[in-house]
N, C-alpha and C positions, 0 to 999 in steps of 0.2 A: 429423510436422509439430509444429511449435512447440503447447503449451497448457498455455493456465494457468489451474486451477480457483481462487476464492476459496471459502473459507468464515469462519465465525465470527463472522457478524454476528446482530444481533437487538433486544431490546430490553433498553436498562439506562436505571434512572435517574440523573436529573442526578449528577457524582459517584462514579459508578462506573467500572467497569474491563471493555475488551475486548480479546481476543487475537485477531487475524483472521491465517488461514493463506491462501499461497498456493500452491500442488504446481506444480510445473514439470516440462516433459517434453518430448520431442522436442530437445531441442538441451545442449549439456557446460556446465550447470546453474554449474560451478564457472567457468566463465569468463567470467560476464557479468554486468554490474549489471542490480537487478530498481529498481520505483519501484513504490510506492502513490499511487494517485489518488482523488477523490470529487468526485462531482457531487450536490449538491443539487437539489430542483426548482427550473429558472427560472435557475439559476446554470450560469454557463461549469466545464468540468469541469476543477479544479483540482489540481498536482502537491502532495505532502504529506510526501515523503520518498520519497530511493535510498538503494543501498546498493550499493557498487560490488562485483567481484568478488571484490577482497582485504578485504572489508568496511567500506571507510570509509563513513558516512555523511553525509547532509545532508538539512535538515526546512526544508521552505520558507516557509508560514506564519509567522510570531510566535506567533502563537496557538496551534499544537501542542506548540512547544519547552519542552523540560520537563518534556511531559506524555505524549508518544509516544516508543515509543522501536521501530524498525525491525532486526533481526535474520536472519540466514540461514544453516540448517544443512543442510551440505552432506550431511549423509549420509543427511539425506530429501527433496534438492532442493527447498524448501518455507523461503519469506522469509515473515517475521511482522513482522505492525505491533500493539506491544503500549499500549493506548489507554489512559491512565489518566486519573481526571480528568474525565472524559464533562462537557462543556458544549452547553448547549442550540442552537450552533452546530455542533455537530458532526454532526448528521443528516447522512447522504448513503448514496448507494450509493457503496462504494470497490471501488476498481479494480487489479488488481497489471495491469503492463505491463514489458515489455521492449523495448529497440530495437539488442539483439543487441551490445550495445558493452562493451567492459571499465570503462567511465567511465559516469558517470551526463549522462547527455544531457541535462540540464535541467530545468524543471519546466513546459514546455506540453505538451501532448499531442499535438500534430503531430509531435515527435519521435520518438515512441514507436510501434513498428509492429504490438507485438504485445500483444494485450487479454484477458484474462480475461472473466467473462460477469459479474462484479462482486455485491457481497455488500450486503445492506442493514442499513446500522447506524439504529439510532431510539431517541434519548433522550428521556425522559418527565422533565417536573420536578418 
């Protein structure tokens, strides 16, 4: 069955830099776009970037661009969102998901069928 572990999160302060992995498994890893999500507390759980199967990308916020940048190597089926820049908005648990598609489905979460158990990021200022 489809799964997908996150790791990489933790604590950095404002300013810094994180690399959150996500291992993918159960399905041909090379043919589908992965997406990064985050939900804050109290906030609707928001799309942050995909990355399709032939690797294009897209960063949904304003507020990341520039500052994230999304990645995936195929020959450890494992998509990274590399966070630089750490602003005191960027708390959240993020989430890698998939919805089995060669394209990126968008940035809600309805879209997406399949969830990771999500990784908690925490910036200290």
């Amino acid at each position: 069955q489809v799964q997908l572990v996150e790791s990489g999160g933790g604590l950095v302060q404002a300013g810094g830099s994180l690399r959150l992995s996500c291992a993918a498994s159960g399905f041909t890893f090379d043919d589908y776009a992965l997406a990064w999500f985050r939900q804050a507390p109290g906030k609707e759980r928001e799309g942050v970037s995909c990355i399709t199967n032939s690797g294009g990308t897209t960063y949904y916020p304003e507020s990341v661009k520039g500052r994230f940048a999304i990645s995936r190597d195929t020959t450890k089926n494992t998509v990274y969102l590399q966070m630089n820049r750490l602003e005191p908005e960027d708390p959240a648990v993020y989430y890698c998901a998939t919805a089995l598609l060669y394209l990126c489905s968008g940035r809600f979460p309805e879209e997406y069928h399949y969830w990771g158990q999500g990784t908690q990021v925490t910036v200290s200022s």
